[in-house]
PABAPA-32693 format. One record per residue (C-alpha): y, z, x; residue in one letter; residue number from 1. Coordinates in Angstrom, 1 decimal. Example, Ala and Ser with C-alpha at 12.3 -4.5 7.8 and 13.67 -1.06 7.14 Angstrom:
REM residues 2
PT       c2       c3       c1   aa     i
PT     -4.5      7.8     12.3    A     1
PT     -1.1      7.1     13.7    S     2
This chain:
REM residues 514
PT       c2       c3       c1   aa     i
PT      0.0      0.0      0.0    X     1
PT      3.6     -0.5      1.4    X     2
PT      5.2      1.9      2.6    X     3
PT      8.5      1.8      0.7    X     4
PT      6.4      2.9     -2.7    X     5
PT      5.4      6.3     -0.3    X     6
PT      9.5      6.9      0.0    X     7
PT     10.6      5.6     -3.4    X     8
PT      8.0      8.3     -4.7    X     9
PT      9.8     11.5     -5.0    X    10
PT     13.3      9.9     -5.2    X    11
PT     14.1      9.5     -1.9    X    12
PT     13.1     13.3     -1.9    X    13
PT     16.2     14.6     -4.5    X    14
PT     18.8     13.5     -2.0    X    15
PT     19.6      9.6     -1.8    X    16
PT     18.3      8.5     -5.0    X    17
PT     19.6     11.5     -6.4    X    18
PT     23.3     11.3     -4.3    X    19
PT     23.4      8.0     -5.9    X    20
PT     22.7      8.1     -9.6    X    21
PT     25.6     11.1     -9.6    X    22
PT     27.9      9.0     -7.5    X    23
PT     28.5      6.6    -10.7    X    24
PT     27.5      8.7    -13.2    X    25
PT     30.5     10.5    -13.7    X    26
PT     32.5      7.4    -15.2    X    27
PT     31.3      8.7    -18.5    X    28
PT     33.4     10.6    -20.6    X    29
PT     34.3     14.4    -19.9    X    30
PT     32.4     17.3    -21.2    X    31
PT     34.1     19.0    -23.7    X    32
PT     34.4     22.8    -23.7    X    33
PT     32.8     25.2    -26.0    X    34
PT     33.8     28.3    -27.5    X    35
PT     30.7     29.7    -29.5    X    36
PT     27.0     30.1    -28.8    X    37
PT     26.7     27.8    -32.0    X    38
PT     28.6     24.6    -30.7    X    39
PT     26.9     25.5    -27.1    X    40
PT     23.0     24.6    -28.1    X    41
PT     24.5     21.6    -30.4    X    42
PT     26.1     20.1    -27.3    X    43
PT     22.9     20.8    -25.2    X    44
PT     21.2     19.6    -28.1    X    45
PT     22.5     16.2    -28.0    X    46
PT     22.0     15.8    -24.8    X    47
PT     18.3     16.3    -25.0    X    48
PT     17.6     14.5    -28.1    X    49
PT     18.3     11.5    -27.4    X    50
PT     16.3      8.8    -28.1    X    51
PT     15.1      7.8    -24.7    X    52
PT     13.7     11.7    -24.3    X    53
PT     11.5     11.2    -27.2    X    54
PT      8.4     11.2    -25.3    X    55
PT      9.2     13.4    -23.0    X    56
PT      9.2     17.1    -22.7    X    57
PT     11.7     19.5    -22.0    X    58
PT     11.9     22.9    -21.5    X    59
PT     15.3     25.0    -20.8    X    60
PT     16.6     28.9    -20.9    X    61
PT     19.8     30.2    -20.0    X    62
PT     20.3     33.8    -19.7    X    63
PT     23.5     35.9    -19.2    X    64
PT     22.9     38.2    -15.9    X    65
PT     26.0     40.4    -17.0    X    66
PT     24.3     41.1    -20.8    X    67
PT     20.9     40.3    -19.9    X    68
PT     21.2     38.1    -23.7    X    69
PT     20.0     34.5    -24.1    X    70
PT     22.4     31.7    -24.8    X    71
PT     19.7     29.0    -25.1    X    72
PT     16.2     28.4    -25.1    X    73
PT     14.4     25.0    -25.8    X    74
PT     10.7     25.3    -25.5    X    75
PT     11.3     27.7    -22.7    X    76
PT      7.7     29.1    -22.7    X    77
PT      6.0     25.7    -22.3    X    78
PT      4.6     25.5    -19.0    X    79
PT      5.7     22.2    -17.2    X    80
PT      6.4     20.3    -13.7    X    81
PT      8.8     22.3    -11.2    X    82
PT      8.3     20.1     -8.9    X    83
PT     10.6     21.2     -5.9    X    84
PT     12.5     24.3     -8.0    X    85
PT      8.9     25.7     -7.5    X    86
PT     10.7     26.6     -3.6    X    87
PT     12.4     29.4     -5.6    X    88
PT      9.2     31.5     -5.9    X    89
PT      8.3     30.5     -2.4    X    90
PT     11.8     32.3     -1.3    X    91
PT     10.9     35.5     -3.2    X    92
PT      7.4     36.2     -1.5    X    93
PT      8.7     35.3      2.1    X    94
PT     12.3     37.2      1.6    X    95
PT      9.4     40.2     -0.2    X    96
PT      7.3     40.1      2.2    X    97
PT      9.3     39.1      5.6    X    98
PT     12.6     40.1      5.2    X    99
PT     16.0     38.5      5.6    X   100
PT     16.3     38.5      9.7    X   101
PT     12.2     38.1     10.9    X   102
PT     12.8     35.1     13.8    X   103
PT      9.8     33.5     14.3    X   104
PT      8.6     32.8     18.0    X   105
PT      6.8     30.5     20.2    X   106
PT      5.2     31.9     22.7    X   107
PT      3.7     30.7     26.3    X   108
PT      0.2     33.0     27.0    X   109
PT     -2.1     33.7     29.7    X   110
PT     -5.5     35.5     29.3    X   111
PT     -5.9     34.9     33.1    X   112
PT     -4.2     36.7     35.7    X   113
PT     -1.8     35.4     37.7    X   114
PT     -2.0     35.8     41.4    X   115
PT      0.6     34.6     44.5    X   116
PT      1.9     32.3     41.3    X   117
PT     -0.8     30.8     40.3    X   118
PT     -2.2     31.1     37.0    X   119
PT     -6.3     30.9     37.4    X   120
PT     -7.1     29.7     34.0    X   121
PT     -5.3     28.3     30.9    X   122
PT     -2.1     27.9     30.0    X   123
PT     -1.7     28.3     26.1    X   124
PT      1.4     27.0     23.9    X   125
PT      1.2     29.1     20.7    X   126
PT      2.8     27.7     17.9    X   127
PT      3.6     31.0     15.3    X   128
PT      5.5     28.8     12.2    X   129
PT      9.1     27.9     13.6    X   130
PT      9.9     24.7     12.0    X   131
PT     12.4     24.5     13.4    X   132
PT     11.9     23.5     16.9    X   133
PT     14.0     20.6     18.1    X   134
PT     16.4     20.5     15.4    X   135
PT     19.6     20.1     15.6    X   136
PT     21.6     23.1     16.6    X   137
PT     18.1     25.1     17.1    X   138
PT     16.6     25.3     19.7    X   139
PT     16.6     21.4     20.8    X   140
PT     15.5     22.4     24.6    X   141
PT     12.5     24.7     23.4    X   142
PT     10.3     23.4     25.9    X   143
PT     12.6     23.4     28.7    X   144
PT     13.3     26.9     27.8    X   145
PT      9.6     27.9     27.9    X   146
PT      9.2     26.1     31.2    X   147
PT     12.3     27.8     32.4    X   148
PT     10.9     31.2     31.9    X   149
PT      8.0     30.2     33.0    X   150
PT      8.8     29.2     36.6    X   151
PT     11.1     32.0     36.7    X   152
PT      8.7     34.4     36.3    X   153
PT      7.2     33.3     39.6    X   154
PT      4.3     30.6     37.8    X   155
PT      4.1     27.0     39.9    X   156
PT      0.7     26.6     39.8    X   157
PT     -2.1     26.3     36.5    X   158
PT     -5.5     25.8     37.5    X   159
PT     -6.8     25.4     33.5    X   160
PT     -5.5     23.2     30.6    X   161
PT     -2.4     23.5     28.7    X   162
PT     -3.8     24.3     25.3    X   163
PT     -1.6     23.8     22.4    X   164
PT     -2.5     26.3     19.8    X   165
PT     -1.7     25.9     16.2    X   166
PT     -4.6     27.9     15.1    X   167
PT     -2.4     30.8     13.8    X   168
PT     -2.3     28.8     10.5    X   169
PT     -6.0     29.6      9.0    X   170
PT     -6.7     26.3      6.3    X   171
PT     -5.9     23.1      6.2    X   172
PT     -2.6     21.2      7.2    X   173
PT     -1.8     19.9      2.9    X   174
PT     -1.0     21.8      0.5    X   175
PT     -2.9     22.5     -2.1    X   176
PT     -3.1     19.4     -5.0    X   177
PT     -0.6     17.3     -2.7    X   178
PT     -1.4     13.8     -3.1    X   179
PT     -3.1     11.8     -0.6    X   180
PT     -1.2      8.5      0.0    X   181
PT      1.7     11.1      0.2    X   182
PT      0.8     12.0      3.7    X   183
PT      2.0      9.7      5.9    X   184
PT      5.4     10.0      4.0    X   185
PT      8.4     12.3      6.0    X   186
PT      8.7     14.5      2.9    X   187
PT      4.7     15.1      3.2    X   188
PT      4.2     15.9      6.9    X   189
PT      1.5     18.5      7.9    X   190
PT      2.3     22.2      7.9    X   191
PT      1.4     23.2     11.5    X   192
PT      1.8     26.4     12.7    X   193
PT      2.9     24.6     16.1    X   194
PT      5.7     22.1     14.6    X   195
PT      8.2     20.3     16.2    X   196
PT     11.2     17.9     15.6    X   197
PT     10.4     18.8     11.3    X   198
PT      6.9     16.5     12.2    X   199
PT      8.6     13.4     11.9    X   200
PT      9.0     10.1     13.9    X   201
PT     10.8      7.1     13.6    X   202
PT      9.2      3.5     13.6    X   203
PT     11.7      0.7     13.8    X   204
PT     10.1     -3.1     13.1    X   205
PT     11.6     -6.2     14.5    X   206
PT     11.4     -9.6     14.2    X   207
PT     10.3    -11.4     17.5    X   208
PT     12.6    -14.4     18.2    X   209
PT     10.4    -17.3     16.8    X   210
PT      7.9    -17.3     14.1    X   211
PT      4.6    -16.8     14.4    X   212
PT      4.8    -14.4     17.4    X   213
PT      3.9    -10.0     16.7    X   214
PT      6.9     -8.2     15.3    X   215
PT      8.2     -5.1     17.6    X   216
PT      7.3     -1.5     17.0    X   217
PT      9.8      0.6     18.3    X   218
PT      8.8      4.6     18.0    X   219
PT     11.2      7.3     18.4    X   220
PT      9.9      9.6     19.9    X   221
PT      8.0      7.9     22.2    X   222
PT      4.3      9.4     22.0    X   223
PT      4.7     11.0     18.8    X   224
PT      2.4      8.8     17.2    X   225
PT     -0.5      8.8     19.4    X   226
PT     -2.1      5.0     18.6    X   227
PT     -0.6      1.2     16.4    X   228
PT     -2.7     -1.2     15.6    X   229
PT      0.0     -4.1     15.4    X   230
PT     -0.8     -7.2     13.2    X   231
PT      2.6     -7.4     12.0    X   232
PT      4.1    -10.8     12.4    X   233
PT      7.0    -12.6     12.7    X   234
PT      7.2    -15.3      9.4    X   235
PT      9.1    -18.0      8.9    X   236
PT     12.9    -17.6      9.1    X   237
PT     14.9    -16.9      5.2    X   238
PT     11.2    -15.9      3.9    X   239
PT     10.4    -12.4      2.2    X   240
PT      9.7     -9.8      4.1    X   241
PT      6.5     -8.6      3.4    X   242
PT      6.4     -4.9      6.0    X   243
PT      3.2     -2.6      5.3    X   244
PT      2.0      0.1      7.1    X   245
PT     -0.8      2.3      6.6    X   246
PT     -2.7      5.6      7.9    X   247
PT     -5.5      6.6      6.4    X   248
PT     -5.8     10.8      5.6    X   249
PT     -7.4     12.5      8.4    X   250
PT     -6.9      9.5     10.7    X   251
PT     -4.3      9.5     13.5    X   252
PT     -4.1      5.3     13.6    X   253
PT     -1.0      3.7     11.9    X   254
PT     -2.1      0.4     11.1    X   255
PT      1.1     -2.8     10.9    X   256
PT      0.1     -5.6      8.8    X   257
PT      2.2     -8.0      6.7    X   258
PT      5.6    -10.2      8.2    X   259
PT      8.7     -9.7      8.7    X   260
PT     10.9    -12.5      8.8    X   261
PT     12.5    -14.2     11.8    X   262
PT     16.2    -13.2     12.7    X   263
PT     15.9    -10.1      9.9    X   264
PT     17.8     -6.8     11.0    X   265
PT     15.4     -3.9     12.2    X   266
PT     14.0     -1.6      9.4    X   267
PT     12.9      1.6      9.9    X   268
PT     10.8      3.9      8.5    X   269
PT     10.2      8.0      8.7    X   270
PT      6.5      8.9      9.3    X   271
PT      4.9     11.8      9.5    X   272
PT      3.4     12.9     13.0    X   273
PT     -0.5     13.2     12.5    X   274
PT     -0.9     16.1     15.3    X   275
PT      2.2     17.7     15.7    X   276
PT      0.5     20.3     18.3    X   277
PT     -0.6     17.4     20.4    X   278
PT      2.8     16.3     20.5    X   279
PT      4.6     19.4     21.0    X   280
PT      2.1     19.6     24.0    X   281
PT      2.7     16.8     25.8    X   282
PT      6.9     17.9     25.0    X   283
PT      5.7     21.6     27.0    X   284
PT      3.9     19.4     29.8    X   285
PT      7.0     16.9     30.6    X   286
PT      9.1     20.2     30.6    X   287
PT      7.0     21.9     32.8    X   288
PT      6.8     19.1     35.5    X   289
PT     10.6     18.8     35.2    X   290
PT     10.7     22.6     36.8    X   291
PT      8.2     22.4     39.2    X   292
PT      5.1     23.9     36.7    X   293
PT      2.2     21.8     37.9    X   294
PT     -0.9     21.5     35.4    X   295
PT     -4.2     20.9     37.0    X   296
PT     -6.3     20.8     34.0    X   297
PT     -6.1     18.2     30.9    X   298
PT     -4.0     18.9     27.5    X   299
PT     -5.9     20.0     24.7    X   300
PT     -5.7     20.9     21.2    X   301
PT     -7.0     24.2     19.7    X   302
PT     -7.2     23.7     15.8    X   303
PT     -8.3     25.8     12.8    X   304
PT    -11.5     26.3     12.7    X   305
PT    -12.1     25.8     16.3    X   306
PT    -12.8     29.0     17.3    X   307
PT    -11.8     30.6     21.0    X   308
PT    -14.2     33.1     23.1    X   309
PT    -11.2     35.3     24.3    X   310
PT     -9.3     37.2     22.0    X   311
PT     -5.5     35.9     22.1    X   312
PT     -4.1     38.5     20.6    X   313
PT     -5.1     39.9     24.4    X   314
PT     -3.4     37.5     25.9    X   315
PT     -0.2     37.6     28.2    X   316
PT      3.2     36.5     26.9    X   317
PT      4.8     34.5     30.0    X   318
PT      7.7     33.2     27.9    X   319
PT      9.4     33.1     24.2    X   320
PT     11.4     31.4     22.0    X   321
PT     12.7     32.6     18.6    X   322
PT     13.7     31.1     15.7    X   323
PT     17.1     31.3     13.7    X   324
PT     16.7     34.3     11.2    X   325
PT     14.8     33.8      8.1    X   326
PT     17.5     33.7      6.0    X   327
PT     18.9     30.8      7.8    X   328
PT     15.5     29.3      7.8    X   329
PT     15.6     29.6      3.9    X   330
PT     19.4     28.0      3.9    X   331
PT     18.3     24.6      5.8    X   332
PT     15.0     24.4      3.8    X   333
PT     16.7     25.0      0.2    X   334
PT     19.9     22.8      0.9    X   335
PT     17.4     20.2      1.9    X   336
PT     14.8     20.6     -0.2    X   337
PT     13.1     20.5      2.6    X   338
PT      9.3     20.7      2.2    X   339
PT      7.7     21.6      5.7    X   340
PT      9.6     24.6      6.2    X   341
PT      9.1     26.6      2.8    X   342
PT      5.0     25.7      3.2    X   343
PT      5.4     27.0      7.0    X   344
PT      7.4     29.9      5.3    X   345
PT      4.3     30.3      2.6    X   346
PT      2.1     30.8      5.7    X   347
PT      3.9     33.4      7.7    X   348
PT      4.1     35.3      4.7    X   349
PT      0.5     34.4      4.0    X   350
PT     -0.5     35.7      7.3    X   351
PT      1.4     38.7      7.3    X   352
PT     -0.4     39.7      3.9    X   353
PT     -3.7     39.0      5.8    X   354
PT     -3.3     41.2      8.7    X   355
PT     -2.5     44.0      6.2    X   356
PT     -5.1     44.2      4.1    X   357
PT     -7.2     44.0      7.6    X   358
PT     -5.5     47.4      8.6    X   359
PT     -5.6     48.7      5.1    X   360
PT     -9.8     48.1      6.1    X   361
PT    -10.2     47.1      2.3    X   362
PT     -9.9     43.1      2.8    X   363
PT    -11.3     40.8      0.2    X   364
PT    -14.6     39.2      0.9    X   365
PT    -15.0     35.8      1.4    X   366
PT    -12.5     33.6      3.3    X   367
PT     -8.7     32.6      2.0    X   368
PT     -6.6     29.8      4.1    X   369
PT     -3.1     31.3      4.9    X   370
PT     -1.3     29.7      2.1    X   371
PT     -4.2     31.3     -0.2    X   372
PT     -3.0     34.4      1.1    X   373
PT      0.8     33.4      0.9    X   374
PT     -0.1     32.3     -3.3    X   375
PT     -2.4     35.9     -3.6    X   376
PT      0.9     37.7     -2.4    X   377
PT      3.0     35.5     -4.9    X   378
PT      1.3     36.4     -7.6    X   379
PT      1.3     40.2     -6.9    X   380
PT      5.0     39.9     -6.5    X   381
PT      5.3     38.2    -10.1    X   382
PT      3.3     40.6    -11.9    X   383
PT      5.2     43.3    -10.5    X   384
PT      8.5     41.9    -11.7    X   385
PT      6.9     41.0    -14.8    X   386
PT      6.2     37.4    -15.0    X   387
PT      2.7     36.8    -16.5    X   388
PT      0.2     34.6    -15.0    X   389
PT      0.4     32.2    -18.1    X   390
PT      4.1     31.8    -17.0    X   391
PT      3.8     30.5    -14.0    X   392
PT      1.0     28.9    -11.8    X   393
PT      2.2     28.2     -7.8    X   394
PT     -0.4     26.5     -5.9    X   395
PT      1.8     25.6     -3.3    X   396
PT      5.1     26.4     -1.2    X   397
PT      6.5     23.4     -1.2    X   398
PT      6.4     22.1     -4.6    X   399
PT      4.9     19.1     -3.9    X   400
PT      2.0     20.0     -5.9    X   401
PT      1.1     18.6     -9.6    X   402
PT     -0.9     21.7     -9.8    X   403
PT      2.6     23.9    -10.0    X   404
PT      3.4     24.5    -13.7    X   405
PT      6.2     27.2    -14.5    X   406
PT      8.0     27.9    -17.9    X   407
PT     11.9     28.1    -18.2    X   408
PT     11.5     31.3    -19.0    X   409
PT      9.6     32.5    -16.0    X   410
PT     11.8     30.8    -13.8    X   411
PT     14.8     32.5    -15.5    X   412
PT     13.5     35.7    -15.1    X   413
PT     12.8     35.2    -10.9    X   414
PT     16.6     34.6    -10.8    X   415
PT     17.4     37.7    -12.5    X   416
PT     15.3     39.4    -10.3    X   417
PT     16.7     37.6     -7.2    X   418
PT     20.1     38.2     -8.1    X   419
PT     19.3     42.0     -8.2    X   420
PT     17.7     42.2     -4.8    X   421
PT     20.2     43.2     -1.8    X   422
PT     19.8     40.0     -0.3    X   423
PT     21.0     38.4     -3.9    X   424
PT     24.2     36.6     -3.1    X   425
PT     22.7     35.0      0.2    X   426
PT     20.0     33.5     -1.9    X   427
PT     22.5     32.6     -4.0    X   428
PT     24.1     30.6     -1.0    X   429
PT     21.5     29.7      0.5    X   430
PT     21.2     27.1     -2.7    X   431
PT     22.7     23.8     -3.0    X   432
PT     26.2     23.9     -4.4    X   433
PT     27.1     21.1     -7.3    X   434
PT     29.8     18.6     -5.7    X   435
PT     29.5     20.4     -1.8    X   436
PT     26.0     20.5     -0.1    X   437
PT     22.3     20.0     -0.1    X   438
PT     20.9     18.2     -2.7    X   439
PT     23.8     18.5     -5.0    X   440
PT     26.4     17.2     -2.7    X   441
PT     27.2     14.2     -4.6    X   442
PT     26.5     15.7     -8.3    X   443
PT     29.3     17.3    -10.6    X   444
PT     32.3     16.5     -8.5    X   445
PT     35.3     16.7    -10.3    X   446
PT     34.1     19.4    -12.8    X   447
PT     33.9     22.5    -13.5    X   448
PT     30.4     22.8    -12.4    X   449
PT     31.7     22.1     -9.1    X   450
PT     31.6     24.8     -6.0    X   451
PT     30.4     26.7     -8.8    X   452
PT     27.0     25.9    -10.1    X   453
PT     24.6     27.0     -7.1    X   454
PT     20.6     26.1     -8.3    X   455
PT     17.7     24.3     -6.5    X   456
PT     16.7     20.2     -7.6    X   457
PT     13.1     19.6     -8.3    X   458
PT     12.7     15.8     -8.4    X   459
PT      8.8     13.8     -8.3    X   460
PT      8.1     10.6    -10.3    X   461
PT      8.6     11.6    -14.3    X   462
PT     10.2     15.0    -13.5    X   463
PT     13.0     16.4    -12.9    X   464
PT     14.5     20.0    -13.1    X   465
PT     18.0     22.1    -11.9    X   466
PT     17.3     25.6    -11.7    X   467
PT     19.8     28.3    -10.5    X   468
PT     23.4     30.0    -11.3    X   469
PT     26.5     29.7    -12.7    X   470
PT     30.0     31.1    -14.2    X   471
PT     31.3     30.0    -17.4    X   472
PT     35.3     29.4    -17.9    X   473
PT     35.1     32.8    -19.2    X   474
PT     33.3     34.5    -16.1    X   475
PT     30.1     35.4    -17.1    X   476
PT     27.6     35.1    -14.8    X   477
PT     24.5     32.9    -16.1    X   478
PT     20.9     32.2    -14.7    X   479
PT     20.0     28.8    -16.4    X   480
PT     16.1     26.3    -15.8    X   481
PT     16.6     23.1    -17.2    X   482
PT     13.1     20.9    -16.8    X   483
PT     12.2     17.5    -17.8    X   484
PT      8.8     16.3    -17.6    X   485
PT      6.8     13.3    -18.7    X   486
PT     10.4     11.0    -18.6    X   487
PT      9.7      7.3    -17.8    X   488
PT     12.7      5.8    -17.0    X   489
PT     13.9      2.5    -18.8    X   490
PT     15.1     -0.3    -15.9    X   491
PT     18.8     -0.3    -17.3    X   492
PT     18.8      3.5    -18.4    X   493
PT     20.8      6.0    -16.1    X   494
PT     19.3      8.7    -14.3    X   495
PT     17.8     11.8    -16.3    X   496
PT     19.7     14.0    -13.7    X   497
PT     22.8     12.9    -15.5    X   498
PT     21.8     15.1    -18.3    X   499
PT     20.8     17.9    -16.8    X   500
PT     24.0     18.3    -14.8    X   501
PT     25.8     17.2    -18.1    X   502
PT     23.7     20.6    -19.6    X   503
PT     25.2     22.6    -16.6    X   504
PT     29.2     21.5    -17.1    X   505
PT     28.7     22.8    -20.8    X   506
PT     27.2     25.9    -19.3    X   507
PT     30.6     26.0    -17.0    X   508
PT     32.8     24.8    -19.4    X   509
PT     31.9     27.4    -22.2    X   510
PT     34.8     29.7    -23.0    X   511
PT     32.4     32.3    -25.2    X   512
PT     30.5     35.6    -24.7    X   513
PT     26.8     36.4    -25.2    X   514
């Protein structure tokens, strides 16, 4: 299949597709305010009933967090799609569990000793959940920093491997119910416990000069992708281009197959990185030979379920890295929507939970994967707070899953509970904000909604939901979920998201009380 249906998929992953339905969407005519509950839910009802909706199902609540009254509920206990709002529960267990300032490291190990500077055995890279290594402003240098702190602790000389260990993350690399030709997408890229540059690389195609001659394949970076099979060719010059590449799940070849035509610009395309660790590795080695490290043995991956004869939780840390604090971890991922880092924040958490119920000595049997344990500890956190299982079912932390269902309600009710926590207005933050950031940058400008409405985008094919906070004209503070599921969207007709941010500027606009 090409490639541009894998990126068309979940809208361009809320942003572009998104960025660009609100850009022109907002020739229509102004929302008009409202003054009583009454001509509130008419409004809202309009919007909803069109037509074009009649298939589809919506579900919506809006609840005052000064009165603790609803203003408006529309099927708000039918469990639906979150699609990426589902990130919101995946904020509460890791801001539960973790806390707001946990930095995550990185961490070079021995379990060797070292002797006149020479390590007699292997060196091992451990990767702990940071994804954000090599990002901007974070940590770009992280393997020159290891190597570094490595050579200056008086280490020249490794006589074993350099092992790259992402084994800290116990399961598979997917979530759970993500879809398969998803995978070698950007938005779908493994969750590795050893992750750099957010698992993605760039593959530019070109044209060769003539016809009939391979097209180019340019990766950046170099090495991330560890083997192309190139039958891409150059076709005839003013034909279609016809650019396909696959991967197959579980398979590390990018196959190029199809034309591109002669004297056509360069496209690129974002792919995932099928071994992350591998490549983080041969990052560490470049950085190591760069200050004077040499490496003796061969690099090597250590996976789950590979298991290792010395205990590493024995080993020797040489050298460290840490992340930016969690909370900052959870600003980048929520503004972005982006996927890897709230399923590597699933994991810690997951992890955590496991190594406390070891030391409690009352573990459950059988084996759970670390995101098992990151969705057990969800689920204790919502029945605590009082959201029932038949509320909400989380399978993953992304929200990439068509296994996530929520109801309005329940997702209404985590708000209220967020907002309550001490860490409340940073979550708050941490969202996109209509008409300024994230996800939301280019929705709502120029209304009331604004620098005001602060709430998470949850966009797939047929779904699409806003789900977060805002003040009304008269200053009351609302929590609000507005989800649309099971939408298929007419060629001509305008995006759905221009009704549910038209919902949100009557729920700024309103001048009433609950």
């Amino acid at each position: 299949m090409k490639l541009s249906r894998y990126l068309l998929r979940i809208g361009a992953a809320c942003m572009l597709l998104g960025a660009m339905a609100g850009a022109h969407a907002y020739a229509d005519s102004p929302i008009a305010a409202t003054t009583t509950r009454e001509q509130l839910a008419s409004a809202i009802d309009e919007q909803i009933g069109q037509p074009r909706f009649d298939a589809a199902s919506w579900g919506i609540a809006v609840v005052s967090l000064d009165s603790g009254r609803t203003l408006y509920a529309h099927d708000a206990d039918r469990l639906l799609q979150p699609a990426s709002a589902a990130k919101l529960y995946t904020a509460a267990v890791v801001l539960d569990t973790i806390g707001t300032g946990y930095r995550i490291p990185t961490q070079l190990l021995a379990t060797r000793q070292v002797v006149q500077g020479r390590l007699e055995g292997p060196l091992i890279l451990r990767g702990m959940g940071d994804p954000t290594l090599d990002t901007p402003g974070t940590n770009m240098d992280w393997a020159d920093q290891l190597a570094e702190q490595l050579a200056a602790s008086g280490v020249h000389d490794v006589q074993g491997d350099l092992i790259a260990d992402d084994s800290y993350f116990q399961g598979p690399q997917t979530g759970s119910g993500w879809e398969a030709r998803d995978l070698q997408s950007w938005f779908a890229v493994p969750a590795s416990a050893l992750s750099v540059r957010e698992n993605v690389a760039d593959l530019t195609v070109a044209p060769a000069k003539a016809p009939g001659y391979p097209a180019s394949l340019m990766l950046d970076p170099p090495g991330a992708i560890t083997r192309m099979v190139n039958n891409l060719a150059t076709g005839a010059r003013d034909t279609r281009s016809d650019v396909n590449l696959y991967r197959a799940p579980g398979d590390a070849t990018l196959y190029a197959f199809g034309t591109i035509a002669a004297h056509a610009e360069p496209q690129t395309y974002k792919l995932a990185i099928a071994d992350p660790a591998w490549y983080a590795g041969t990052r560490l080695r470049e950085a190591l030979e760069r200050h004077g490290v040499r490496i003796h043995g061969n690099l090597r991956v250590r996976h789950w379920p590979e298991q290792d004869a010395t205990d590493i939780n024995k080993a020797v840390v040489l050298a460290e890295v840490l992340s930016p604090p969690m909370m900052e971890i959870l600003d980048r991922g929520l503004k972005r929507s982006q996927n890897l880092y709230l399923q590597n924040l699933l994991q810690i958490a997951g992890v955590k939970a496991h190594a406390n119920a070891e030391q409690s000595g009352d573990p459950p049997s059988g084996f759970l994967s670390s995101d098992a344990w990151g969705i057990r500890t969800l689920k204790a956190l919502l029945d605590r707070i009082g959201i029932a299982p038949g509320m909400a079912q989380i399978e993953d932390g992304a929200g990439l899953s068509r296994q996530d269902l929520s109801t309005a309600n329940a997702m209404v009710h985590l708000l209220t509970y967020l907002a309550s926590q001490p860490y409340g207005d940073q979550l708050r933050n941490a969202l996109p904000s209509a008409g300024v950031d994230g996800t939301l940058e280019w929705r709502m400008r120029n209304t009331a909604a604004a620098d005001n409405v602060h709430a998470k985008t949850g966009s797939m094919n047929n779904v699409r939901c806003l789900v977060g906070y805002v003040t009304t004209e008269a200053g009351e503070h609302l929590a609000f979920a507005i989800m649309l599921n099971n939408f298929v969207r007419g060629g001509d007709e305008p995006s759905p998201s221009r009704n549910l941010d038209a919902i949100v500027e009557l729920l700024a606009e309103f001048r009433g009380k609950s």
